[in-house]
Each structure stands twice: as C-alpha cells, then as structure tokens.
C-alpha positions in Angstrom: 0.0 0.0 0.0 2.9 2.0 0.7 4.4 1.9 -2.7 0.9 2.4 -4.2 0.6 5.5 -2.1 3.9 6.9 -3.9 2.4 6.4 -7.3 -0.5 8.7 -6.3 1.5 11.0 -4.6 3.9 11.8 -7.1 1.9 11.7 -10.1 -1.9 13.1 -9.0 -0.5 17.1 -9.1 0.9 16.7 -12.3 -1.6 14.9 -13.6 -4.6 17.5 -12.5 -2.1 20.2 -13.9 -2.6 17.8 -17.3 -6.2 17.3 -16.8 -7.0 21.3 -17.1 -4.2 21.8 -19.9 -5.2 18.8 -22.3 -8.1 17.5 -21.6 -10.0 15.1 -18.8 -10.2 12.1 -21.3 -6.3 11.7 -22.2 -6.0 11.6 -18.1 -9.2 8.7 -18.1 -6.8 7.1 -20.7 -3.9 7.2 -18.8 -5.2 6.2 -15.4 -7.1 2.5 -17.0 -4.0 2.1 -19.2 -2.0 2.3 -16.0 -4.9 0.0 -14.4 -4.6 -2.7 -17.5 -0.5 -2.8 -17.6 -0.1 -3.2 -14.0 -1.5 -6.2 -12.9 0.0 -8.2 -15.9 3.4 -7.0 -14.7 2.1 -8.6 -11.5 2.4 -12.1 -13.5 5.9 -12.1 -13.9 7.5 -9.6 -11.1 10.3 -11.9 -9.2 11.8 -9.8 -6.8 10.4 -7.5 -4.1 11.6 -4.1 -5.3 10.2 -4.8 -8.5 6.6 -5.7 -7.2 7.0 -2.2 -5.5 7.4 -0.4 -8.3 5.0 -2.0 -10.1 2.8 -0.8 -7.1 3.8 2.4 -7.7 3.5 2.4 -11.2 -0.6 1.2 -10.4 -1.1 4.3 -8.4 -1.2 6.1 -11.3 -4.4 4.7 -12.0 -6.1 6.3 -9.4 -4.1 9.3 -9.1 -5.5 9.9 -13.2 -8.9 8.4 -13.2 -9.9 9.5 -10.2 -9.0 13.4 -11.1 -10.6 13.7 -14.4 -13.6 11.4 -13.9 -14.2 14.2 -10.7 -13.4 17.2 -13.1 -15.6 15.6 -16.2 -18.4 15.4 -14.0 -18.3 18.5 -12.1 -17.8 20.5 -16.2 -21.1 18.8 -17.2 -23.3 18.8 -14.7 -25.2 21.8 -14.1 -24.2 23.8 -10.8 -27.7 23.5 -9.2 -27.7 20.1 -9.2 -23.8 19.6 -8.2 -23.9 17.8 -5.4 -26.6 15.5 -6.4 -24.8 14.4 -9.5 -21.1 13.8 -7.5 -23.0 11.6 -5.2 -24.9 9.4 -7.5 -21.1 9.8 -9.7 -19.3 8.2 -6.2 -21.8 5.6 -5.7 -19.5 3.6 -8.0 -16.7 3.3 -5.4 -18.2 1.3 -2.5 -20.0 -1.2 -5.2 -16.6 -1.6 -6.5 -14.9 -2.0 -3.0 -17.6 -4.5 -1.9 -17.6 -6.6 -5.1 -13.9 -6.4 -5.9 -12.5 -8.3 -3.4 -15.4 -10.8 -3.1 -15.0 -11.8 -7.0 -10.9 -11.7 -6.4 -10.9 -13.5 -3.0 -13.0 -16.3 -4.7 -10.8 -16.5 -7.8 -7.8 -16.1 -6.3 -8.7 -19.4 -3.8 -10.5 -22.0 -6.8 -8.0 -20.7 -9.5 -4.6 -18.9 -8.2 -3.4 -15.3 -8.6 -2.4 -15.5 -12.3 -5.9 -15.6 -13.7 -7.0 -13.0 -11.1 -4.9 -10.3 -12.7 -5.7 -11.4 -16.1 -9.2 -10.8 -15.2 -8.4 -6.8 -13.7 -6.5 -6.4 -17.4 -9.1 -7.3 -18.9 -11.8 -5.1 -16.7 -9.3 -2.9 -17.5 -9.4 -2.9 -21.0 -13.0 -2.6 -21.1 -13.1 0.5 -18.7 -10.5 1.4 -21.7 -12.7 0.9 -24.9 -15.4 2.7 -23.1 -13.5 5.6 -22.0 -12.3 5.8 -25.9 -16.0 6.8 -26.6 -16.3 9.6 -24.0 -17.0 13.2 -25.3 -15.6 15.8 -23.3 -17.0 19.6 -23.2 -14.2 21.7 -24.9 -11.4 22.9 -23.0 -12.0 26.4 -20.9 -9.4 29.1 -22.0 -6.9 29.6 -19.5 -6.4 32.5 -17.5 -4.1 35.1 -18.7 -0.8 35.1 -18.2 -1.1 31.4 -16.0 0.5 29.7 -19.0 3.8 32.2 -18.6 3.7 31.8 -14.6 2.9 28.2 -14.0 4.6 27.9 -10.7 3.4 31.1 -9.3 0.0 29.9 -9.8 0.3 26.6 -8.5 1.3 28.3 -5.4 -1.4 30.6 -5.2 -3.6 27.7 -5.5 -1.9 25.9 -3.0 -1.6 28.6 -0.1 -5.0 29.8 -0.9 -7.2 29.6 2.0 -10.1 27.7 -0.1 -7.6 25.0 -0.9 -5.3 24.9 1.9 -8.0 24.6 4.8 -9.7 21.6 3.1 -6.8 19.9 2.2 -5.0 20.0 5.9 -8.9 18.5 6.8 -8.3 15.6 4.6 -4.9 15.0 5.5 -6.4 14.8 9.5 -9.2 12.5 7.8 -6.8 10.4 5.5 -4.5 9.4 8.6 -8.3 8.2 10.1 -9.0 5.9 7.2 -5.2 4.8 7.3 -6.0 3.5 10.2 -8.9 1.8 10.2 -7.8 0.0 7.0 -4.2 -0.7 8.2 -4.9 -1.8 12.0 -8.5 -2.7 12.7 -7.8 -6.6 11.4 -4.4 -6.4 13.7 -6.9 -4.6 16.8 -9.7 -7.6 16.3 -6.8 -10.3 16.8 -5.5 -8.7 19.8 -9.1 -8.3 21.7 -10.1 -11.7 20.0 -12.8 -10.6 19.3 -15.1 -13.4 16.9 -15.6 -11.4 14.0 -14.1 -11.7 10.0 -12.2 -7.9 9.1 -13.8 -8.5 6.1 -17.5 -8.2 7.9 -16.1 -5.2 9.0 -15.6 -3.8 5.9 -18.3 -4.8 4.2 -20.8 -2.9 7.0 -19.0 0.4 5.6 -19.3 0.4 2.2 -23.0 -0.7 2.4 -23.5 2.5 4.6 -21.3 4.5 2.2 -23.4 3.3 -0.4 -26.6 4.0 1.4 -25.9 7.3 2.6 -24.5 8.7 -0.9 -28.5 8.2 -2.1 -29.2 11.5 -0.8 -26.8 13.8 1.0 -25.9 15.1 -2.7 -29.1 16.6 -3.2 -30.0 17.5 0.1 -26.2 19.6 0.3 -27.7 21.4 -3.2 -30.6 23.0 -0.8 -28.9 23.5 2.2 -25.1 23.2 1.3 -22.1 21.5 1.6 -20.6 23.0 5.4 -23.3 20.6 7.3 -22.5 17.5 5.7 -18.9 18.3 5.8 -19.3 18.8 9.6 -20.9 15.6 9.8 -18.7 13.6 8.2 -15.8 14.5 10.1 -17.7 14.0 13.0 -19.1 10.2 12.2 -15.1 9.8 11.8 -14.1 10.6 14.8 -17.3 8.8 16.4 -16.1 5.8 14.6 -12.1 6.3 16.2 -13.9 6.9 19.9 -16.3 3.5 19.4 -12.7 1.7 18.2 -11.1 2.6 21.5 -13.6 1.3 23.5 -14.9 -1.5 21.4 -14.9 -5.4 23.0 -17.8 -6.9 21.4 -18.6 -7.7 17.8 -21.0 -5.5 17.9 -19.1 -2.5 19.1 -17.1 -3.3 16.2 -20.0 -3.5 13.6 -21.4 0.1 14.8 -18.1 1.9 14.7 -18.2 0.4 11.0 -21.7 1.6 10.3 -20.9 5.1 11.4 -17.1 5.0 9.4 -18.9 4.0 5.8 -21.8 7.2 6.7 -18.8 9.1 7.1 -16.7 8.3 4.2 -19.8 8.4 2.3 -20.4 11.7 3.2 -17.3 13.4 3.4 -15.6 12.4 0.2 -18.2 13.9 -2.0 -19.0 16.6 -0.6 -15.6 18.1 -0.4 -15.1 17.4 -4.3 -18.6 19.2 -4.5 -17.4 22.2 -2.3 -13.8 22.3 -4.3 -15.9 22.2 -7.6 -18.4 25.5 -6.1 -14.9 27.0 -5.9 -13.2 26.8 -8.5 -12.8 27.4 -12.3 -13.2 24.8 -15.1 -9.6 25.9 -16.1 -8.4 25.3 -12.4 -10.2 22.0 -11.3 -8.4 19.3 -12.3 -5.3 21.0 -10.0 -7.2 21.7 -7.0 -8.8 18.5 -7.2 -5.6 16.8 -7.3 -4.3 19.4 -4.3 -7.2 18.4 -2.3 -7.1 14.8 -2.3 -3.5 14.7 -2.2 -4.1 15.6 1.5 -6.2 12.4 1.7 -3.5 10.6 0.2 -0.8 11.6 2.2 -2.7 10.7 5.5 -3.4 7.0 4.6 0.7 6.8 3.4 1.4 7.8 6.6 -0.9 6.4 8.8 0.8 2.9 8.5 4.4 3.9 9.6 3.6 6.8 11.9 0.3 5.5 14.0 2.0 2.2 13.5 4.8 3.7 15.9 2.4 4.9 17.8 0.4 1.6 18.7 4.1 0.2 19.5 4.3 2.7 22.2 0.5 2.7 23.5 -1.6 0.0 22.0 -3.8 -0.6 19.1 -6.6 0.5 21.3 -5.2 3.7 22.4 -4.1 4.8 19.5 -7.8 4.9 18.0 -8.3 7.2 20.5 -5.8 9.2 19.6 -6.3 9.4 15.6 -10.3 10.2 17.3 -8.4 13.5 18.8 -7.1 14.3 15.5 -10.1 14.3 13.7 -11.7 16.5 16.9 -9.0 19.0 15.9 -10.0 18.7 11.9 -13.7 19.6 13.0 -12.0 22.4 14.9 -10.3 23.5 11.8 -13.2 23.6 9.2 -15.6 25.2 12.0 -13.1 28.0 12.6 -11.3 28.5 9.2 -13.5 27.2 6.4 -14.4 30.5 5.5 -13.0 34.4 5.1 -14.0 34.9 9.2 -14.5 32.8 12.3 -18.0 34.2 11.7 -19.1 32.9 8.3 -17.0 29.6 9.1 -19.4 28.1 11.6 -22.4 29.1 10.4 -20.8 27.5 6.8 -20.0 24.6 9.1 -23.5 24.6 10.8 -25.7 24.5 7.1 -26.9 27.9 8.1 -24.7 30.1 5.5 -23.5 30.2 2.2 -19.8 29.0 0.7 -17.8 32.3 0.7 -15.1 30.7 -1.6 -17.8 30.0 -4.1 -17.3 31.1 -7.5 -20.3 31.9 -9.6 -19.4 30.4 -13.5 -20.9 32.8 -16.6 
C-alpha cells in the first residue's frame, strides 16, 4: 500500500495540472491504461523491489482516473444540481470496494493469482474501450498570463485559503482511514474478538453506499458545510467506538458510522472544491485536495504504526479520534474568510464564501 501511495502521490499534481491543460479524457486514458498494464506486470515480477514499483506504477491509476472522472463530471453537470450528481457519480466506489475483493478472493482461492490479474487487465481494458468513446466539453481558455507563470500559480492555488483549509482536513481525515484499514484486522486479533475484518468492511461500504443516495441533493438545498461537519464527526465517532470497542458488535457500529462518514465526506468536499473553483483550475485543485487524503493513509501505516508500538492498538484509536476532533475544529473556525461565516458555513446555516459563480 505504501508503494501504491507513492504512485499517487507523485503523479496526481501533475496529472490534475494535465487534466486542465489537455483535456480530462487523455487523463481517463492514462489512469485505465495504467490500471490494465499493472496487474500483468504482477504475473511475472520476481523480486520484491520490482513488485513495488509495479505498485507504484498502479497508483497512477487512481491518481488519473480519479482526477478527471471528478473534473468531467463536475464540467457537465449543471451547478444547481452539483452535489446530487457527485453523489450518485461516487456511488461507483463502495459497489466496486464491496464486489472487488469478493469476486478476487473467490478467484484467487478456486483458481490462483495468475488468472485474477488477467481478469483486472481485462476489466481494465474494457473501462478502456469505453473511456475511448467519452466526449468531453471543450477545454476552458486559461487565464491570462497562467500559461507564462505556471509555478506562481500553482502556489497561489496551494496557499490559498479555499484549498489549503480543506486539504489539511483531509490529510487529518486520511490518517483516520489509514487507520482503520491498516490496523483494525491487527486490533480484532488482539481483543479476539469473533468477527471476520472482512465483515467489517463490508458494513461500511454498504452504509457509504446507502448514505451517498441522498446527502448530494440535500447539500444542493442546504449546502455543503453541514454534511462536511458531519462527516468528520461520524469519523471521529467511529475512532472513539474503536477505542472502547470489545464486542462484535461495538465493532459493527463503529463500522456503520465509518462508511456514513466516508460516504459523506468524500463527496462533498469534491462538490465544495468544484463550487470553488474554475473549469480551467479544477483538475489542480482537485488533485491538491485529495493529495491531502493521500498523504494521511501513506502515513498512517508507519507513523500510527509507531504509535500503537508505544500505547496499544486501542489507544491509538483514541488518539487518531483527537485528530479528527481537531479537523472539526479546523473547518468550524477557518472554512471561510471569518470565524463568523465559518461556523455558520460549518452549521448548514450560511452560504460558501469561496464559491465562485461560472458565466
């Protein structure tokens, strides 16, 4: 995971800098050509450091599709109906993370690994033809002078408060879901407790599913702040259930209330970073954003791992739960232009300041 982590990490800027300068679809290509190479290089890697470059080289995929498909949608779908659309668009990930490893788990048992990645090439390759038929809006004229002053404008986009406050959120909520993916099997061995990781798992995407039905819609009424609030909150709910968890079920629930959160959370901040910010600018700040995401779960493993060496798996739950307390104190104090406007952005009761209004 590590050295899939580096793929995404090196390669997602550059490739949301691409996404606005060529195009989204040559970045779809590149992210399921990068999905269909990878796993046959799986086949015949012999050696450790080669795996892990492989690895790295997979990252790609998600650091490319994930970008454009997020800027495609948010260029064709009308701004009234944002949020709605990004959360019916997202509903593809937890079907995909619940039926993924089912239909690989059973293959890779009755047949063996080789014909398990010969079957992701050749999903792969049919997430490829299809890709080859998508028609993308044309490209938005860039700003002046931005093509002269690349870097300068990276930076502005970087330091700017409407990218740099939600991006230090999801890094806070990416060392969260680090976690839980990295140590919960390793925390339900130590407490033997009688229940599969994998039931675990499954309870979360079926209420990440769930959940992404209607908080799309409802954030297009009432706005993004509330749900944003929300899912930080079922987060660190989740990390506080964790630490005191000794029974199946106490396991199960933190689950439930995990999946509402990642359900909630992920889209709504790609909604929010779409209300604020230009078609010519999206693919970067999308890739910005997430990065922050990405950089929490490729450090979760090493640093919290340190961490539950010193304290315990159980205690450091509870202390990734106080990091996403202080995330929730971020957005409510800084998610706007004042302290003011922030927590009633937070609370549902105001309006986006960052947003920007398209002609």
């Amino acid at each position: 995971m590590g050295s899939f982590a580096i793929g995404l990490l090196l390669f997602r800027p550059y490739l949301g800098k691409l996404a606005d300068e060529r195009g989204r679809k040559i970045v779809l290509i590149i992210g399921v050509l990068a999905a269909a190479l990878a796993p046959l290089g799986y086949t015949i890697a012999t050696s450790v450091p080669v795996l892990m470059a492989l690895r790295a080289f997979h990252g790609i995929s998600i650091a490319a599709f994930a970008t454009a498909f997020s800027a495609l949608v948010t260029d064709i779908a009308p701004s009234k109906v944002r949020g709605e659309i990004l959360g019916y668009m997202s509903l593809v990930n937890p079907i995909g993370m619940a039926i993924g490893p089912a239909i690989g788990g059973y293959l890779q048992e009755s047949a063996g690994y080789v014909p398990l990645f010969l079957l992701a090439t050749a999903l792969a390759t049919l997430s490829l033809l299809c890709t080859s038929q998508v028609v993308t809006p044309p490209l938005a004229k860039a700003i002046s002078g931005e093509t002269n002053n690349g870097k300068s404008k990276f930076w502005q986009i970087v330091l700017s408060p409407r990218v740099r406050v939600p991006t230090i959120v999801m890094l806070l909520v990416g060392l969260a879901f680090g976690t839980i993916s990295t140590f919960v099997p390793l925390f339900l061995k130590s407490t033997q407790v009688d229940l599969n990781a994998g039931l675990f798992y499954t309870a979360a995407a079926i209420t990440s599913f769930s959940i992404r039905l209607f908080t799309g819609k409802t954030s297009d009424r009432i706005g993004r702040g509330l749900f944003i609030t929300i899912g930080i909150a079922c987060y660190g709910i989740a990390m506080f259930l964790l630490w005191q968890a000794n029974t199946a079920v106490d396991f199960l629930l933190a689950a439930l209330i995990q999946g509402a959160g990642g359900g909630t959370l992920i889209p709504m901040i790609v909604a929010m970073m779409a209300d604020r910010s230009l078609p010519q600018e999206r693919g970067r700040i999308f890739a910005l954003c997430i990065s922050g995401f990405d950089v929490g779960i490729a450090i979760a493993g090493p640093v919290l791992g340190s961490v539950a060496e010193q304290v315990g798996y159980r205690n450091m739950f509870g202390f990734v739960g106080v990091l996403t307390v202080i995330a929730i104190m971020i957005f409510f104090t800084q998610s706007s232009k004042d302290l003011y406007s922030s927590m009633r952005f937070a609370l549902g009761r105001g309006r986006d300041a960052y947003t920007i209004n398209e002609c």
